[in-house]
MOPAC internal coordinates of N, CA, C and O (Angstrom, degrees):
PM7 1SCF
backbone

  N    0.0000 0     0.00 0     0.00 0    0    0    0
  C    1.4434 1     0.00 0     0.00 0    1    0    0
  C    1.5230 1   108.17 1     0.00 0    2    1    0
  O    1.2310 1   120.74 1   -61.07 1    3    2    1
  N    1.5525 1   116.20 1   118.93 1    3    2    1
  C    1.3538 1    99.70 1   171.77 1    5    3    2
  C    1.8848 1   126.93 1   -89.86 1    6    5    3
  O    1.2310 1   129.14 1    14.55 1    7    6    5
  N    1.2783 1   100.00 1  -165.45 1    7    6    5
  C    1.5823 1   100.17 1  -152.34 1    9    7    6
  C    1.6661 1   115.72 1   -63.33 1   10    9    7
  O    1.2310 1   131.00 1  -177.58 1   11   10    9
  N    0.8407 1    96.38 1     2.42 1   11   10    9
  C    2.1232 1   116.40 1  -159.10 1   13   11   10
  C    2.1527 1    87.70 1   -63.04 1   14   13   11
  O    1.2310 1   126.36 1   -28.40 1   15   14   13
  N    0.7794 1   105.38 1   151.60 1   15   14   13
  C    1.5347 1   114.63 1   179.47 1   17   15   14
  C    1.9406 1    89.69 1  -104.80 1   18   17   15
  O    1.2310 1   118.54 1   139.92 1   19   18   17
  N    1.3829 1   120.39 1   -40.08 1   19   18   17
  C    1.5310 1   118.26 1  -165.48 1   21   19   18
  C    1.5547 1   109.26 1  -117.74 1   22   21   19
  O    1.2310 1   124.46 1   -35.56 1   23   22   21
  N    1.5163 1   109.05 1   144.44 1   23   22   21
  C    1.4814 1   100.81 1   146.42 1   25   23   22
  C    0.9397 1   153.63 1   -61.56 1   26   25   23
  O    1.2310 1   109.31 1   -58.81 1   27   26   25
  N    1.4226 1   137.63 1   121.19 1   27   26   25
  C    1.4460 1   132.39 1  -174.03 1   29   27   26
  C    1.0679 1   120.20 1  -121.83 1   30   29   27
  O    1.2310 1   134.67 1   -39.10 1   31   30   29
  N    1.4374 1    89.23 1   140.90 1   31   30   29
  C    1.5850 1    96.70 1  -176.78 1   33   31   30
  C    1.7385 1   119.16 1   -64.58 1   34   33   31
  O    1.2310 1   114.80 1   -51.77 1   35   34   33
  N    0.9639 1   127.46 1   128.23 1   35   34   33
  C    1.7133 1   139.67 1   176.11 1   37   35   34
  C    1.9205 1   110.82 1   102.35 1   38   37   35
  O    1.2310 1   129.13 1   177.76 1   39   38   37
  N    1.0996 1   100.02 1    -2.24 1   39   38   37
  C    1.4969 1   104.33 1   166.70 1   41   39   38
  C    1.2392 1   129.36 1   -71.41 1   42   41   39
  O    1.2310 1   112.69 1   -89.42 1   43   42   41
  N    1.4364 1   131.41 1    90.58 1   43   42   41
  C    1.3972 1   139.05 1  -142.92 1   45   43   42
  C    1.6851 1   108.31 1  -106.26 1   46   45   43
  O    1.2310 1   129.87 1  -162.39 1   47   46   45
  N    1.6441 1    98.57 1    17.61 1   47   46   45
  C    1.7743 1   109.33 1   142.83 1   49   47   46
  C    1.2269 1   122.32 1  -122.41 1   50   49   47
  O    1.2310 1   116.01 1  -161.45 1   51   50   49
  N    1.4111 1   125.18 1    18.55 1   51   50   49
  C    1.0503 1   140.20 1   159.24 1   53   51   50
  C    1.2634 1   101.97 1  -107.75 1   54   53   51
  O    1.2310 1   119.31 1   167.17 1   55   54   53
  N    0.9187 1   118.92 1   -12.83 1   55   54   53
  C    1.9163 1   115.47 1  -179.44 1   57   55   54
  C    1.6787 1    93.65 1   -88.13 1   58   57   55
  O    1.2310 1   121.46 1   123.37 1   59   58   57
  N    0.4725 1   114.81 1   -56.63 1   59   58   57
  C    1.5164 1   127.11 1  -171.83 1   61   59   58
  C    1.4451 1   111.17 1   -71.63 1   62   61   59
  O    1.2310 1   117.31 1   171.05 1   63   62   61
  N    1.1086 1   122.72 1    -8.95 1   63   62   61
  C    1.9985 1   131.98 1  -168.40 1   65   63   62
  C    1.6432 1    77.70 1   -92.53 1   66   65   63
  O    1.2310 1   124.69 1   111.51 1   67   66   65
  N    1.8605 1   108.60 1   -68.49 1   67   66   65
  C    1.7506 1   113.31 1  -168.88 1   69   67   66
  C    1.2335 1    96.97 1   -39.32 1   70   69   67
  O    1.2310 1   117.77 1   104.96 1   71   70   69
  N    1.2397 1   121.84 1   -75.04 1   71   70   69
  C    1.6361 1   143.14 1  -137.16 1   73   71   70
  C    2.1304 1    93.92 1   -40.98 1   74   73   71
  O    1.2310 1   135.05 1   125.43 1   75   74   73
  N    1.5855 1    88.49 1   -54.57 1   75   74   73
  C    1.9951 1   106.96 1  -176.55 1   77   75   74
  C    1.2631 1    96.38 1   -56.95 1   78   77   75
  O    1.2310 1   133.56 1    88.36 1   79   78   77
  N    1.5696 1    91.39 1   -91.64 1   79   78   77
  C    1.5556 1    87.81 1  -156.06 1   81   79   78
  C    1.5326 1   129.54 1   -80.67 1   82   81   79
  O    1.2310 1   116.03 1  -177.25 1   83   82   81
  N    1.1338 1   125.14 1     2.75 1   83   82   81
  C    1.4816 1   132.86 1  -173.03 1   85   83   82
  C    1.8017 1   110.24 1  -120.08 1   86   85   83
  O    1.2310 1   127.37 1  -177.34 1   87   86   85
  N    1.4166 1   103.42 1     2.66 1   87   86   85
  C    1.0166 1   113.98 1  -173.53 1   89   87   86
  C    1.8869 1   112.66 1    38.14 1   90   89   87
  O    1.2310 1   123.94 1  -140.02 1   91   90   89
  N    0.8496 1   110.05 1    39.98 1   91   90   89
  C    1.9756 1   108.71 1   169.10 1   93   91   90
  C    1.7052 1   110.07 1   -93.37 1   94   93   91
  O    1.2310 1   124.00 1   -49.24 1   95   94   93
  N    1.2035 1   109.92 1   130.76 1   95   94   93
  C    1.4356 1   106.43 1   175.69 1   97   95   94
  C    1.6507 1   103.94 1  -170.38 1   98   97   95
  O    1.2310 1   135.27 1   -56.37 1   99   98   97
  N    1.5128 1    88.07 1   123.63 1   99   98   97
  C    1.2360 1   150.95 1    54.65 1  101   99   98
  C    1.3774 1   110.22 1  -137.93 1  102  101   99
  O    1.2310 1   118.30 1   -54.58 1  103  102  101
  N    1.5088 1   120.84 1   125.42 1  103  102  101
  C    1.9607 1   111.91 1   175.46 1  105  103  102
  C    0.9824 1   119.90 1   -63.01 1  106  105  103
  O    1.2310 1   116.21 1   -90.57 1  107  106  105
  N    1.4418 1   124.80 1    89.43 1  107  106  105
  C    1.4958 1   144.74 1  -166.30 1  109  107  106
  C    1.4603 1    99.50 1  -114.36 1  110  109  107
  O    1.2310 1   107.03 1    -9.66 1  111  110  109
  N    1.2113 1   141.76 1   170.34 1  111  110  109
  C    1.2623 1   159.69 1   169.94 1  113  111  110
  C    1.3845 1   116.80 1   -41.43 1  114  113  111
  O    1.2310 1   121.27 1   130.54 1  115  114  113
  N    1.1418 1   115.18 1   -49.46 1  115  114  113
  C    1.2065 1   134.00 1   148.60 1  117  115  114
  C    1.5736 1   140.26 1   -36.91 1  118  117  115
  O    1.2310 1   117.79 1   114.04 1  119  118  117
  N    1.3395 1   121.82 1   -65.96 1  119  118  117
  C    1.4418 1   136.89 1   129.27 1  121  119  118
  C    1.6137 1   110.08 1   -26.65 1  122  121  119
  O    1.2310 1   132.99 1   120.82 1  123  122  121
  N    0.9194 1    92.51 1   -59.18 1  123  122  121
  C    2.1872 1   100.75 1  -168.81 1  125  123  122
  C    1.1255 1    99.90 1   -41.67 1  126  125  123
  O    1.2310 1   125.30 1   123.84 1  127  126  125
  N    1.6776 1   107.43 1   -56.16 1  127  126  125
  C    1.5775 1   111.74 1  -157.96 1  129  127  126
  C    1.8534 1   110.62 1   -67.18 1  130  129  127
  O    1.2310 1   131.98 1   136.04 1  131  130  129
  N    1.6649 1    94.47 1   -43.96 1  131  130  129
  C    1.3883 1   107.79 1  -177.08 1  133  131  130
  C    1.7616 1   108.41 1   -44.32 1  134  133  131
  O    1.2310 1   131.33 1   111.89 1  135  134  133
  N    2.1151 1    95.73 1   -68.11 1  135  134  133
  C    1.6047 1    81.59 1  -173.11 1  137  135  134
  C    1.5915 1   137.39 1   -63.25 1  138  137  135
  O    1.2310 1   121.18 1   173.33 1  139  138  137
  N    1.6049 1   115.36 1    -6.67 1  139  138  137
  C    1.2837 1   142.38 1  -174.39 1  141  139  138
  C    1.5973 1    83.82 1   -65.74 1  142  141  139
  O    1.2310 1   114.30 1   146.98 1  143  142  141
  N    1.3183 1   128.39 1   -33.02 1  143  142  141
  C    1.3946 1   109.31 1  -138.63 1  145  143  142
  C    2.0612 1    90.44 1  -116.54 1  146  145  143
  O    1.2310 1   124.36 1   127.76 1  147  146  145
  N    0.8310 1   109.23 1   -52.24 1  147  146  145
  C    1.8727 1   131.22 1   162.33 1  149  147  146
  C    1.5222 1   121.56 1   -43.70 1  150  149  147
  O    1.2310 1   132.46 1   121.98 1  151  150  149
  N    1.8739 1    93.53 1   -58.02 1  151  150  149
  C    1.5968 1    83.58 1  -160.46 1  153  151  150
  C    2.2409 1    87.37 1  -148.65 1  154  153  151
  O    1.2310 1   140.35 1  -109.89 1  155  154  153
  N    1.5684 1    78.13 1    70.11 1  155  154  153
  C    2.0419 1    86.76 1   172.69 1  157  155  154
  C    2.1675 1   109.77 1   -57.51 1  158  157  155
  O    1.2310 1   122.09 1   -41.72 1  159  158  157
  N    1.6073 1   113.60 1   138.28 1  159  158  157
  C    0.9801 1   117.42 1  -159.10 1  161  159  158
  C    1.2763 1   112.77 1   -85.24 1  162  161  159
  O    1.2310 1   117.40 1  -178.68 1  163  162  161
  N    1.8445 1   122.55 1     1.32 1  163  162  161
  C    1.1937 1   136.74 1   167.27 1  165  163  162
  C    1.5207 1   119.97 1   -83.08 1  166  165  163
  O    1.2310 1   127.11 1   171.63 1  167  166  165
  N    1.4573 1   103.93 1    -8.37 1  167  166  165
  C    1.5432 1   122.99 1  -175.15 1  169  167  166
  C    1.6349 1   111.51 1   -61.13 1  170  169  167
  O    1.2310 1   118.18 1   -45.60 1  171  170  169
  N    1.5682 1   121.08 1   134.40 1  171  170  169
  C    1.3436 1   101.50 1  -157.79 1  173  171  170
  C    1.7633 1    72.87 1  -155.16 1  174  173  171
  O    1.2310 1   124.82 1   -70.83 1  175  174  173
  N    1.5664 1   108.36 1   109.17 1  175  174  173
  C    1.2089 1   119.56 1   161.68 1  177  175  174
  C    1.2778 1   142.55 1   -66.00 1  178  177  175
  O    1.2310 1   115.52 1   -74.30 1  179  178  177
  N    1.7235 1   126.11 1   105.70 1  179  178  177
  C    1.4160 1   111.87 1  -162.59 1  181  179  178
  C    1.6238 1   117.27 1   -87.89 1  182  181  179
  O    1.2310 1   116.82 1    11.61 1  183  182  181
  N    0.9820 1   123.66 1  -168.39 1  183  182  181
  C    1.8086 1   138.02 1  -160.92 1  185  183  182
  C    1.7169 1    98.26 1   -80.86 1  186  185  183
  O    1.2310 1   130.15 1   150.66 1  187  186  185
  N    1.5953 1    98.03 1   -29.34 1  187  186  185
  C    1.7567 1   119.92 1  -175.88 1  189  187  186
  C    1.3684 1    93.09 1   -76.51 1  190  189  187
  O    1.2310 1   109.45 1   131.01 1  191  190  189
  N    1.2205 1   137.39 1   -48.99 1  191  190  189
  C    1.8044 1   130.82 1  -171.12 1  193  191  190
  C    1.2851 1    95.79 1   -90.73 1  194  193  191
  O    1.2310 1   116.99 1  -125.74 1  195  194  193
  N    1.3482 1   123.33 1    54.26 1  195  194  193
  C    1.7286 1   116.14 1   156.86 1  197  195  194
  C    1.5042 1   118.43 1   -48.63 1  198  197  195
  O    1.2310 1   118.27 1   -31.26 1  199  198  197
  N    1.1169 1   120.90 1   148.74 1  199  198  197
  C    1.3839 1   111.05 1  -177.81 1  201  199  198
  C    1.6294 1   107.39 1   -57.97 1  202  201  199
  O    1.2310 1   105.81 1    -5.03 1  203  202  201
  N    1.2056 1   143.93 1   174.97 1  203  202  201
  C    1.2571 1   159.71 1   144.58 1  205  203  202
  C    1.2546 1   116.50 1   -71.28 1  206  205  203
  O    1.2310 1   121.67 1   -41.61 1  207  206  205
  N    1.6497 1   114.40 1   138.39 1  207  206  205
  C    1.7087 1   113.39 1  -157.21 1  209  207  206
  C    2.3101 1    80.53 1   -73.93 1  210  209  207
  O    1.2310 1   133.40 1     8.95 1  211  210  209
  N    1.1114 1    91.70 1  -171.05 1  211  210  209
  C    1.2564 1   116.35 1  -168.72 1  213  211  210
  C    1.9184 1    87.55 1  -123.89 1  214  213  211
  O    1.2310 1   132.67 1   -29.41 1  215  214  213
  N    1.8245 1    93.12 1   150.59 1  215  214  213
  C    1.2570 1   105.32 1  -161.85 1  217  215  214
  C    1.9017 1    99.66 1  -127.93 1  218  217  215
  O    1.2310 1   123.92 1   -76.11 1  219  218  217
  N    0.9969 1   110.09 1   103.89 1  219  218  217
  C    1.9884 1    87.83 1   156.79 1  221  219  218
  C    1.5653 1   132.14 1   -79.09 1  222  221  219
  O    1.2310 1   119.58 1  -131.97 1  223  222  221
  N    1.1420 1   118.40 1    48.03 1  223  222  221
  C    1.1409 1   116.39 1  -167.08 1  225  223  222
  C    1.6453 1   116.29 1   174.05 1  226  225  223
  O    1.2310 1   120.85 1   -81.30 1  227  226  225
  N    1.6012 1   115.99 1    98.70 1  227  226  225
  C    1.5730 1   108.07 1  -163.65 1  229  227  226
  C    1.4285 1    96.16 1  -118.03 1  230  229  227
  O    1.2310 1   105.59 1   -62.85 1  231  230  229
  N    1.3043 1   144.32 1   117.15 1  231  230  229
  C    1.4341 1   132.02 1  -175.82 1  233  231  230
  C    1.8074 1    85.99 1  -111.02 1  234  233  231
  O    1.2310 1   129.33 1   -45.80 1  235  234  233
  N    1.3297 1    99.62 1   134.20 1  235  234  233
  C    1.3882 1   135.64 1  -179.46 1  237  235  234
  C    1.7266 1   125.10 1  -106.90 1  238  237  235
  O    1.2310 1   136.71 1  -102.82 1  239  238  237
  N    0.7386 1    85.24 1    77.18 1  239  238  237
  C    2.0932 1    98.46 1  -168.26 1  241  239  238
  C    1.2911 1   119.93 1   135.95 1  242  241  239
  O    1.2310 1   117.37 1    53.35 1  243  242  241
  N    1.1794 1   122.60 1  -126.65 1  243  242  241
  C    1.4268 1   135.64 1  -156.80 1  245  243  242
  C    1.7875 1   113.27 1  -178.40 1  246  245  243
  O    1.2310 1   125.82 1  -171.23 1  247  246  245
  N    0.7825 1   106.41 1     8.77 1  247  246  245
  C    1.3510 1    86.64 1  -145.99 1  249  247  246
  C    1.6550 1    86.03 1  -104.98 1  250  249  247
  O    1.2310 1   111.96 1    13.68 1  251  250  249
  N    1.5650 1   132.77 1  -166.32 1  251  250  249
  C    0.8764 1   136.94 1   178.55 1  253  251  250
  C    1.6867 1   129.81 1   -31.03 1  254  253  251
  O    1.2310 1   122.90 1   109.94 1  255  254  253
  N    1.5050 1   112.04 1   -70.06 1  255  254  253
  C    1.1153 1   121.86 1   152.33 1  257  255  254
  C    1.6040 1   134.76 1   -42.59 1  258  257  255
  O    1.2310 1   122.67 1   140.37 1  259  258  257
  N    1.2706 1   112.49 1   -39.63 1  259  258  257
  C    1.4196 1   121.01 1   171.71 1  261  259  258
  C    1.6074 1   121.58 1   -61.48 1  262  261  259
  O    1.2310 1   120.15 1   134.27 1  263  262  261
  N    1.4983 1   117.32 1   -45.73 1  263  262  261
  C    0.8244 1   145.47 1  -167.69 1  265  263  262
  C    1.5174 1   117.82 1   -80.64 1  266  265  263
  O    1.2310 1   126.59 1   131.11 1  267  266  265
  N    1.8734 1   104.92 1   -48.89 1  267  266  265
  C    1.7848 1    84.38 1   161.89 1  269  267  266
  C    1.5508 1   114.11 1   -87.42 1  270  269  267
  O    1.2310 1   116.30 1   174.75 1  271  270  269
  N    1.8771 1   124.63 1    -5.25 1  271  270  269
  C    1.0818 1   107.38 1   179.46 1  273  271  270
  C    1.7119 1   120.63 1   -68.27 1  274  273  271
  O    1.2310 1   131.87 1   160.65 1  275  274  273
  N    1.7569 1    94.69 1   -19.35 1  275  274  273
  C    1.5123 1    95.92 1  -179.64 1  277  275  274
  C    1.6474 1   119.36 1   -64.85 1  278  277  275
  O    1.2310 1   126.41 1   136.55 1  279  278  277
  N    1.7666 1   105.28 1   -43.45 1  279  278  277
  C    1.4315 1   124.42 1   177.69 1  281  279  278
  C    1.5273 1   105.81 1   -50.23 1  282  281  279
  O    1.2310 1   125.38 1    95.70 1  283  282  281
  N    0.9095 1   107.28 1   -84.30 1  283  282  281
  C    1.8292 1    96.83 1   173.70 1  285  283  282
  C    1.3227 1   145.23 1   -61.37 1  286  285  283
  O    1.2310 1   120.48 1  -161.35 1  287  286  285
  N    1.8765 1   116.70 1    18.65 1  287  286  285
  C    0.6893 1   117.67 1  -157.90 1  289  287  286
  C    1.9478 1    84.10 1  -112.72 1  290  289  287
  O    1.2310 1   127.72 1   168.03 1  291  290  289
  N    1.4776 1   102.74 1   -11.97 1  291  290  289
  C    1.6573 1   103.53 1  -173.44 1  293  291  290
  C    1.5647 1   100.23 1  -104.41 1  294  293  291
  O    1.2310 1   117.96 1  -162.41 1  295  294  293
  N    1.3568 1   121.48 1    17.59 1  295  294  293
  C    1.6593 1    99.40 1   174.51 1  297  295  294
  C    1.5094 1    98.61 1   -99.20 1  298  297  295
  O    1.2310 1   120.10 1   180.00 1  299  298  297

């Protein structure tokens, strides 16, 4: 990653950094603004921001449905 804190538009190792590993394409103005704003290139993930396990199953309310989807979703 080089030293740039932002994305810019016409930088064709930053075009090519997205394109690999972040899969974004094409770094258009658009993109620029997005990853500037999502995923800044000074961003440096610690051991403390482990990812979060992954869930199949998000019940959203309370109400009837929520409630037995939660119950049977823990046996």
């Amino acid at each position: 990653m080089s030293s740039s804190t932002e994305w810019v538009l016409g930088n064709n190792d930053q075009a090519k950094e997205a394109k690999e590993e972040l899969e974004i394409w094409p770094l258009d103005e658009h993109n620029v603004k997005l990853l500037n704003e999502v995923h800044p290139r000074n961003f440096v993930t610690s051991m403390e921001d482990a990812p979060h396990p992954e869930y199949d199953l998000i019940a959203i309310g309370s109400g009837a449905g929520g409630l037995v989807s939660s119950k049977v979703s823990c046996l």
